[in-house]
ROMIGU-372432 format. One record per residue: residue in one letter; residue number from 1; z, x negated, y of N, C-alpha, C, O in turn. Coordinates in pm, whole numbers. Last residue first. Layout:
<type A, seq NUM, n.w Z, n.u X, n.v Y, ca.w Z, ca.u X, ca.v Y, c.w Z, c.u X, c.v Y, o.w Z, o.u X, o.v Y>
...
***
This chain:
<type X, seq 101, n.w 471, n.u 1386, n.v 2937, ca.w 511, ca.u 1418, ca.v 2812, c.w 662, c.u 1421, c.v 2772, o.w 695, o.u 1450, o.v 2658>
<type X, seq 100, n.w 250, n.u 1314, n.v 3083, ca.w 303, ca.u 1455, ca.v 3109, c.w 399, c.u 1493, c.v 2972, o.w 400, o.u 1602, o.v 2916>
<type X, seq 99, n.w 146, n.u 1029, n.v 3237, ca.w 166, ca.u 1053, ca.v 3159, c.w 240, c.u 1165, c.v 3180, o.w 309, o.u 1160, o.v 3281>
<type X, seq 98, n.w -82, n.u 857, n.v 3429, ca.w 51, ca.u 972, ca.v 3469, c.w 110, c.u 1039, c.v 3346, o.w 126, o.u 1156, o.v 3382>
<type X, seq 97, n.w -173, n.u 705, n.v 3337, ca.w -158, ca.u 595, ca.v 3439, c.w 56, c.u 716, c.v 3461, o.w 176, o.u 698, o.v 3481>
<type X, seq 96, n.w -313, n.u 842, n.v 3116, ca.w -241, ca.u 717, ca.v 3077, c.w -166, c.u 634, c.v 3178, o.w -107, o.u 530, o.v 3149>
<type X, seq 95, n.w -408, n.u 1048, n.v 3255, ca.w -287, ca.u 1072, ca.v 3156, c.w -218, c.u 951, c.v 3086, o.w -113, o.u 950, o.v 3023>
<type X, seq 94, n.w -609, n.u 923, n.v 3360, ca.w -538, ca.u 997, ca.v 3466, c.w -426, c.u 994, c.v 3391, o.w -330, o.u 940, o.v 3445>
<type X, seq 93, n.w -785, n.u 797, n.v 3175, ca.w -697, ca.u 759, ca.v 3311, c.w -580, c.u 760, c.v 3394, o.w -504, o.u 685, o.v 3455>
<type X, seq 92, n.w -866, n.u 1045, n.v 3044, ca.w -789, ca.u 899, ca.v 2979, c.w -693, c.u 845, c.v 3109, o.w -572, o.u 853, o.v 3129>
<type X, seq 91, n.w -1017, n.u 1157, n.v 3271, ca.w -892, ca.u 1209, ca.v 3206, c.w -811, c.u 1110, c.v 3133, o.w -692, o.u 1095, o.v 3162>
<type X, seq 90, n.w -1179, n.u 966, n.v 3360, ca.w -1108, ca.u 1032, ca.v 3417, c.w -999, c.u 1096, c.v 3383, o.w -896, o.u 1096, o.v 3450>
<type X, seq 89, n.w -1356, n.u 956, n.v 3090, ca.w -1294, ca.u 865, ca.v 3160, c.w -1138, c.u 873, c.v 3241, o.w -1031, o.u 821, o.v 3211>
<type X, seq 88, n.w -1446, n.u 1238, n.v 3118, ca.w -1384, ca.u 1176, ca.v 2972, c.w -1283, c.u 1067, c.v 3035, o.w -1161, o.u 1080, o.v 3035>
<type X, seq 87, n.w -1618, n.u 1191, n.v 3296, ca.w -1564, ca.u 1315, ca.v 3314, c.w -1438, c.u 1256, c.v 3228, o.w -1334, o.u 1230, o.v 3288>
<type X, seq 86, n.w -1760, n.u 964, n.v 3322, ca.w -1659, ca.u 999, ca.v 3413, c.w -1560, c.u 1084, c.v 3429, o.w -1464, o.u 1088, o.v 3506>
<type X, seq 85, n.w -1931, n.u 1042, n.v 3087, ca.w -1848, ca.u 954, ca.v 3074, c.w -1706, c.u 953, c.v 3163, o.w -1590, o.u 945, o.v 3121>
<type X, seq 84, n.w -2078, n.u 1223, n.v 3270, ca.w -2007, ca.u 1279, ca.v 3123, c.w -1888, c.u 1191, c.v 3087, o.w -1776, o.u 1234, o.v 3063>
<type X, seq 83, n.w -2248, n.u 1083, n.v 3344, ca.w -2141, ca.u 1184, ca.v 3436, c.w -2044, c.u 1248, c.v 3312, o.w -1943, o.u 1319, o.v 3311>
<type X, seq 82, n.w -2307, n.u 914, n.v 3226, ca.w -2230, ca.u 862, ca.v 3290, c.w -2182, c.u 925, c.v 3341, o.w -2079, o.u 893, o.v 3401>
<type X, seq 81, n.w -2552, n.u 1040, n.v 3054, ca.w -2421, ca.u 949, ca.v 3000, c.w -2347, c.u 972, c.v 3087, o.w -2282, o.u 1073, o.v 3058>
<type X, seq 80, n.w -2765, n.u 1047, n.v 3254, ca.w -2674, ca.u 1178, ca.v 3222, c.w -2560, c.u 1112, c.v 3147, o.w -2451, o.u 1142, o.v 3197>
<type X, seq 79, n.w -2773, n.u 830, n.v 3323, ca.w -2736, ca.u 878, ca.v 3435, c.w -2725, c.u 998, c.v 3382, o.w -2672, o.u 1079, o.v 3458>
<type X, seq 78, n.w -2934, n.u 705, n.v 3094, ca.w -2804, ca.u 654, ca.v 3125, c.w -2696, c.u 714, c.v 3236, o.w -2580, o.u 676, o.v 3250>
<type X, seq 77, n.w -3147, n.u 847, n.v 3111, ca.w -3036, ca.u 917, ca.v 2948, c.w -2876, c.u 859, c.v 3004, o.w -2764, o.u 907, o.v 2987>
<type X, seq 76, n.w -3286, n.u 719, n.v 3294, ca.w -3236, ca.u 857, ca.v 3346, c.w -3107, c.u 889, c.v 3226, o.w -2998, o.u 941, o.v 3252>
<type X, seq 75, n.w -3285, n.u 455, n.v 3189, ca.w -3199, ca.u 461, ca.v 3288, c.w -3163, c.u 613, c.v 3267, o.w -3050, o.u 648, o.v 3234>
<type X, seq 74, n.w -3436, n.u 532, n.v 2974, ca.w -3296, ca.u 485, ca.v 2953, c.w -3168, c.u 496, c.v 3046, o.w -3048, o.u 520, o.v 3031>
<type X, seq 73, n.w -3659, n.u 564, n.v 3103, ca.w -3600, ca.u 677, ca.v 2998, c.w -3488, c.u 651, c.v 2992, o.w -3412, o.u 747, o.v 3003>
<type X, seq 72, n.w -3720, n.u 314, n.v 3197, ca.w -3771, ca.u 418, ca.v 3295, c.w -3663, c.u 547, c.v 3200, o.w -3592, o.u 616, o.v 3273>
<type X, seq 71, n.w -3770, n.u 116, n.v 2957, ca.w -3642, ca.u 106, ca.v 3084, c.w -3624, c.u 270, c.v 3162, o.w -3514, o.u 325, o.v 3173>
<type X, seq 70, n.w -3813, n.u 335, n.v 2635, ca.w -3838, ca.u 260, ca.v 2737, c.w -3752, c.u 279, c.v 2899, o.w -3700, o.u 378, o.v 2950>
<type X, seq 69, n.w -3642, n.u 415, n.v 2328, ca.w -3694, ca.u 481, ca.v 2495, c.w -3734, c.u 338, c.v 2587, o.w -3656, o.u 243, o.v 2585>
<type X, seq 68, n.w -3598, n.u 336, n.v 2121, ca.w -3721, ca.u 382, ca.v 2099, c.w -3760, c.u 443, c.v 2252, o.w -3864, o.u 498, o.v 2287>
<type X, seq 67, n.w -3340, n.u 239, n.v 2145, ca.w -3448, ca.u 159, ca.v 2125, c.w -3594, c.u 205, c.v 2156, o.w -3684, o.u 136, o.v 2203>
<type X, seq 66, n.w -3083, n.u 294, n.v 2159, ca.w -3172, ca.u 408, ca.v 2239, c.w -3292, c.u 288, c.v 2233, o.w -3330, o.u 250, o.v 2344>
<type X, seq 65, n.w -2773, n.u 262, n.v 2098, ca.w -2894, ca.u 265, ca.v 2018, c.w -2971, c.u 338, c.v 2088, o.w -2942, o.u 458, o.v 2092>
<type X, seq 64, n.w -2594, n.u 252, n.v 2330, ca.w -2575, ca.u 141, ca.v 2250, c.w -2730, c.u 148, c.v 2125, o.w -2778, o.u 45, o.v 2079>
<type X, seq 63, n.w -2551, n.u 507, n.v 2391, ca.w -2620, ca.u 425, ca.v 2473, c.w -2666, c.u 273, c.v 2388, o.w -2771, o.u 211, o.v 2404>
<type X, seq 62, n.w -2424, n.u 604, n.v 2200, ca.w -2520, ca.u 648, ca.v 2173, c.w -2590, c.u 574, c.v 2244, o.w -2701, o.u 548, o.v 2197>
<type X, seq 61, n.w -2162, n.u 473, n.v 2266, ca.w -2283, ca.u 430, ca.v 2082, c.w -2413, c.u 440, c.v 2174, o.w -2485, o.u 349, o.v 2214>
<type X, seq 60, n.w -2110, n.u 627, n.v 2437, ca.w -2148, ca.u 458, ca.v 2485, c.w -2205, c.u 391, c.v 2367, o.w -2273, o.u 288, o.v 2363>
<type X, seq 59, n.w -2012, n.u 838, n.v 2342, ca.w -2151, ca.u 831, ca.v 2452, c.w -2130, c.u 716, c.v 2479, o.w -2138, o.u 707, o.v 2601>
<type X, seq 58, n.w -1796, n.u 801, n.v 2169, ca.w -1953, ca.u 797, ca.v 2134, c.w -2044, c.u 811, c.v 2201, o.w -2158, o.u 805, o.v 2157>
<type X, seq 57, n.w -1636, n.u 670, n.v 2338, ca.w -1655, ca.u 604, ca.v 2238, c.w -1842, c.u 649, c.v 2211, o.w -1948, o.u 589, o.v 2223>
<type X, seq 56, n.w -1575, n.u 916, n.v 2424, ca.w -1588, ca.u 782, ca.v 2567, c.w -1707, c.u 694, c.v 2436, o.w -1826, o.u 670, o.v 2452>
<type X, seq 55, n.w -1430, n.u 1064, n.v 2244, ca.w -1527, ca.u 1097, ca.v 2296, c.w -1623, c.u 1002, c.v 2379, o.w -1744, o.u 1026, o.v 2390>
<type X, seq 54, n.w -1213, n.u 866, n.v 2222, ca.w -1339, ca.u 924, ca.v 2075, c.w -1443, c.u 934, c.v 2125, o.w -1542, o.u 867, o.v 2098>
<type X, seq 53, n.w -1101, n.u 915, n.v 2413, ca.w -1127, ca.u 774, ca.v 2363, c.w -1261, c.u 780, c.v 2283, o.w -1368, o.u 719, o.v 2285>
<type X, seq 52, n.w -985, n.u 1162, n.v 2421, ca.w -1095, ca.u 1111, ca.v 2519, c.w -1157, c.u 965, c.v 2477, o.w -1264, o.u 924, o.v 2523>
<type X, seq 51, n.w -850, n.u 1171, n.v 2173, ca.w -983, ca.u 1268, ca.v 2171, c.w -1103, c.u 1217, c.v 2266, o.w -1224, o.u 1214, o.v 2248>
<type X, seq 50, n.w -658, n.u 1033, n.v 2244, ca.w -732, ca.u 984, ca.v 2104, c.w -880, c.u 1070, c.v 2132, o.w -994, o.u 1028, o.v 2112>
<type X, seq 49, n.w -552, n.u 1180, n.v 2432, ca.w -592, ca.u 1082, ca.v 2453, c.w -701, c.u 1031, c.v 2349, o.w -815, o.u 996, o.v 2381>
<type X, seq 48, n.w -511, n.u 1428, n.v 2322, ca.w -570, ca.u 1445, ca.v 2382, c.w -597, c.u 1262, c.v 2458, o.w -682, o.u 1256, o.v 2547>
<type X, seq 47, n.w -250, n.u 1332, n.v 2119, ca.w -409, ca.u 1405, ca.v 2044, c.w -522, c.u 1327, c.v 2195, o.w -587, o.u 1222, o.v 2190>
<type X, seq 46, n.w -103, n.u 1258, n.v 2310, ca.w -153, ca.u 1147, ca.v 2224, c.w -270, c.u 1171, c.v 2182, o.w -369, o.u 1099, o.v 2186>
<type X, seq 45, n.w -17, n.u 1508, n.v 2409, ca.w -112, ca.u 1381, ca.v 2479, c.w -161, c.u 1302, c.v 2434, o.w -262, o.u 1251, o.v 2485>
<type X, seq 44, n.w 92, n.u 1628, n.v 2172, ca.w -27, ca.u 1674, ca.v 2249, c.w -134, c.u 1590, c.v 2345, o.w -256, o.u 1594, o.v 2360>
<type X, seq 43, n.w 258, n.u 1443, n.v 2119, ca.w 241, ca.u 1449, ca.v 2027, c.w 74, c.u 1507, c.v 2082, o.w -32, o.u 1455, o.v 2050>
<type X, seq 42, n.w 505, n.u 1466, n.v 2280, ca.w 442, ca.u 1352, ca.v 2335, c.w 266, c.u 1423, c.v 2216, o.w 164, o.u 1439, o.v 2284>
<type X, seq 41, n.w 724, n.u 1584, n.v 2222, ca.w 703, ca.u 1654, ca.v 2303, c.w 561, c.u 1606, c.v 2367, o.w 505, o.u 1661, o.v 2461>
<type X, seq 40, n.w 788, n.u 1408, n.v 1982, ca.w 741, ca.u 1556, ca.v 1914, c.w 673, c.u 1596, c.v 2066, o.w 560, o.u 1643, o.v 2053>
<type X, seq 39, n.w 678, n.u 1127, n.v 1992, ca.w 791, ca.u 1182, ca.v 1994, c.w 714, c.u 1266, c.v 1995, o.w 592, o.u 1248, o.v 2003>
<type X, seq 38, n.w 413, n.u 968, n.v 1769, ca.w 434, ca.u 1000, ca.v 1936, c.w 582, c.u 1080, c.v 1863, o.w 604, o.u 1095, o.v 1743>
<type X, seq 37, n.w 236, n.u 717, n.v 1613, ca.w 423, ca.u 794, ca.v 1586, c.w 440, c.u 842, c.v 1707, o.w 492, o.u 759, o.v 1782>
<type X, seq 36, n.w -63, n.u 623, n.v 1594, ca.w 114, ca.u 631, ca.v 1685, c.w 148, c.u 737, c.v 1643, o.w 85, o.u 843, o.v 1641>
<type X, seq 35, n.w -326, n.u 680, n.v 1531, ca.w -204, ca.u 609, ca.v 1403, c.w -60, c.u 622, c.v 1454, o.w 40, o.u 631, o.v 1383>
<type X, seq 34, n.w -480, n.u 765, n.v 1717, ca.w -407, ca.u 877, ca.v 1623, c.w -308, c.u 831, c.v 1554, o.w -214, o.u 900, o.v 1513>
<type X, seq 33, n.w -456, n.u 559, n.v 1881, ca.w -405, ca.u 657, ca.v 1917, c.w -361, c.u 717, c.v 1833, o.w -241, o.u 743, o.v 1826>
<type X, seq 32, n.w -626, n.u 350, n.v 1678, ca.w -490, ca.u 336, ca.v 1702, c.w -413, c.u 444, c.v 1781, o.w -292, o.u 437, o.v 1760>
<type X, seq 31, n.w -825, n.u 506, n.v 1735, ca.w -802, ca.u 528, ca.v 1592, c.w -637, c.u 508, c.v 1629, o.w -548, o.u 592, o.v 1621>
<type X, seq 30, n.w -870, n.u 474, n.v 2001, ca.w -878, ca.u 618, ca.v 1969, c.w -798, c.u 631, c.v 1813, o.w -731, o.u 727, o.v 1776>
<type X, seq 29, n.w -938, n.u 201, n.v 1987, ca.w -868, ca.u 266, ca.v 2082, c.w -824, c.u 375, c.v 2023, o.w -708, o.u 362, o.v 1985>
<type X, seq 28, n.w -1167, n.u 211, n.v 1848, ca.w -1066, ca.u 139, ca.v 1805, c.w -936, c.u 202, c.v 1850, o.w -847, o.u 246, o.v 1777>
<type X, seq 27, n.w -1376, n.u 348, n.v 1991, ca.w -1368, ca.u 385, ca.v 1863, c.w -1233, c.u 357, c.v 1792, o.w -1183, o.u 432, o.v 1707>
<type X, seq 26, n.w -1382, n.u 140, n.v 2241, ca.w -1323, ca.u 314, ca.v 2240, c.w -1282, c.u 343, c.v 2114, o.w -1162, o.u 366, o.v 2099>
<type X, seq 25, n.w -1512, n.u -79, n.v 2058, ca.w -1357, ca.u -61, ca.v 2147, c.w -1297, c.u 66, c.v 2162, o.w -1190, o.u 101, o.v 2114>
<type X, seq 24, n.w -1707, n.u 58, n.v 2009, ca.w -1671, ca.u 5, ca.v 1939, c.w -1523, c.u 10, c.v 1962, o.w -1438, o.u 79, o.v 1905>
<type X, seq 23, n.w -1828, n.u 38, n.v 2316, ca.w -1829, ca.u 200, ca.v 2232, c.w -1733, c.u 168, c.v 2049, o.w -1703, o.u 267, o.v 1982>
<type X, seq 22, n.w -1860, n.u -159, n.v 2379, ca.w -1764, ca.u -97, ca.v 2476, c.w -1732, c.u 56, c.v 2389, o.w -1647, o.u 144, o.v 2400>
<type X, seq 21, n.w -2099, n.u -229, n.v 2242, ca.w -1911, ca.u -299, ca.v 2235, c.w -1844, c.u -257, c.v 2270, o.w -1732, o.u -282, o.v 2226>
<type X, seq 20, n.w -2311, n.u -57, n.v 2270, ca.w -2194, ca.u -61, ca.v 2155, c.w -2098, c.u -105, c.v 2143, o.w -2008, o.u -66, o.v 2069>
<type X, seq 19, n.w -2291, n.u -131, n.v 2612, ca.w -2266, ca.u -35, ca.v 2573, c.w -2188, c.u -13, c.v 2357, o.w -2076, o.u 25, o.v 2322>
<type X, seq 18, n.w -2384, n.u -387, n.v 2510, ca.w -2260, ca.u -350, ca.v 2596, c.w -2236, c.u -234, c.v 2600, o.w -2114, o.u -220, o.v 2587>
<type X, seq 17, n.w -2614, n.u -336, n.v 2386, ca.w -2545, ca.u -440, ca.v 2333, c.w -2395, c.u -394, c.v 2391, o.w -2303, o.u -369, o.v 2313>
<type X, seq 16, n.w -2758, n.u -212, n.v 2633, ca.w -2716, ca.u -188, ca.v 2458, c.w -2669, c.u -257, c.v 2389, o.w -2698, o.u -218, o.v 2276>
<type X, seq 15, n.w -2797, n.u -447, n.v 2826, ca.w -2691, ca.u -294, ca.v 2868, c.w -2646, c.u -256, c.v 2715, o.w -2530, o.u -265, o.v 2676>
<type X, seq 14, n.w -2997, n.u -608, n.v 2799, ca.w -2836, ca.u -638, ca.v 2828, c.w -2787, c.u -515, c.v 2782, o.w -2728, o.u -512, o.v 2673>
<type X, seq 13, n.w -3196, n.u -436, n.v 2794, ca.w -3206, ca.u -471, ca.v 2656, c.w -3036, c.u -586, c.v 2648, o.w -2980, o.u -628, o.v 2547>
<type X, seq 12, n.w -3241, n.u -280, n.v 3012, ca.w -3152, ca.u -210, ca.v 2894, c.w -3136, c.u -320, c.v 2807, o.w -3046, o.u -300, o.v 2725>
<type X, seq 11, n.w -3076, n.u -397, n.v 3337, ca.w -3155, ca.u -462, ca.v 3204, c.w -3153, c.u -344, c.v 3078, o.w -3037, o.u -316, o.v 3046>
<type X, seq 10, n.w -2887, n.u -416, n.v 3483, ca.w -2969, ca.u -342, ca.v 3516, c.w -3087, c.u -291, c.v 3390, o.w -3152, o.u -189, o.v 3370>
<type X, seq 9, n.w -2503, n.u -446, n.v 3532, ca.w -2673, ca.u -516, ca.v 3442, c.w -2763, c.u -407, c.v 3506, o.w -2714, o.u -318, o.v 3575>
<type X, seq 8, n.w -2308, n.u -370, n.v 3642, ca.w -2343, ca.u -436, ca.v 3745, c.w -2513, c.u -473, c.v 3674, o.w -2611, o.u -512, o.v 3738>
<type X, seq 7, n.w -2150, n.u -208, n.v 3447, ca.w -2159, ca.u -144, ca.v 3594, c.w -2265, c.u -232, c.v 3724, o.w -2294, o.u -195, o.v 3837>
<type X, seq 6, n.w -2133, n.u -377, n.v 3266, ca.w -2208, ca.u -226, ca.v 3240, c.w -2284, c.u -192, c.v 3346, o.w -2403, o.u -162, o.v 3361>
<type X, seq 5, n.w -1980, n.u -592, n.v 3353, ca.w -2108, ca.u -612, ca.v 3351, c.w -2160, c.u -489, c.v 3265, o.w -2245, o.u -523, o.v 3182>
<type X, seq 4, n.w -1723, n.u -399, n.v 3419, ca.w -1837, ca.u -484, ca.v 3500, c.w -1979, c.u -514, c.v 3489, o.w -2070, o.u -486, o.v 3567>
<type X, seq 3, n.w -1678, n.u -391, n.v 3110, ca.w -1712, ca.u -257, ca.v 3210, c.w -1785, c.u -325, c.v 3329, o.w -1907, o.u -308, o.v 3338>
<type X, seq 2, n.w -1618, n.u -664, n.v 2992, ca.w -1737, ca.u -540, ca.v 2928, c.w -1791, c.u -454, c.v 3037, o.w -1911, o.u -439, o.v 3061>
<type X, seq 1, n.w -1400, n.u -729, n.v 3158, ca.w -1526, ca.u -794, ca.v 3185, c.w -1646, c.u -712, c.v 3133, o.w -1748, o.u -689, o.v 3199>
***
């Protein structure tokens, strides 16, 4: 439900709020990655999951505190976020749906 209404608010003063939760979650995500016991051959994906999580994590903080920009600033900071995000995204995705381990 978090990602929807990311994908659907328009609002910043909705959006930062959702953005730290969603950046909170990543943060969580990522910790519990590193805490798994992966099998030895697994051990690389796990890193590299924990890493995209991390990473996902802090460009959605950062969205999460941008007070001092007005709607017009936010959006554009939000449309460099997001290709970045996709990038990060994408890989989590991809290695959690296809796992190589």
């Amino acid at each position: 439900p978090m990602i929807e209404q990311i994908h659907t608010s328009t609002s910043q003063a909705n959006l930062e709020p959702l953005y730290r939760g969603y950046g909170m979650t990543l943060s969580k995500l990522g910790d519990k990655l590193e805490a798994t016991d992966a099998p030895k051959e697994c051990v690389a994906l796990r890193k590299q999951m924990a890493e995209d999580a991390k990473a996902l994590a802090q460009l959605n903080t950062k969205l999460g505190h941008e007070p001092q920009v007005n709607n017009e600033e936010f959006s554009a900071l939000a449309a460099v976020q997001q290709e970045k995000m996709h990038r990060y995204g994408s890989d989590l995705t991809e290695i959690t749906y296809h796992p190589h381990c």
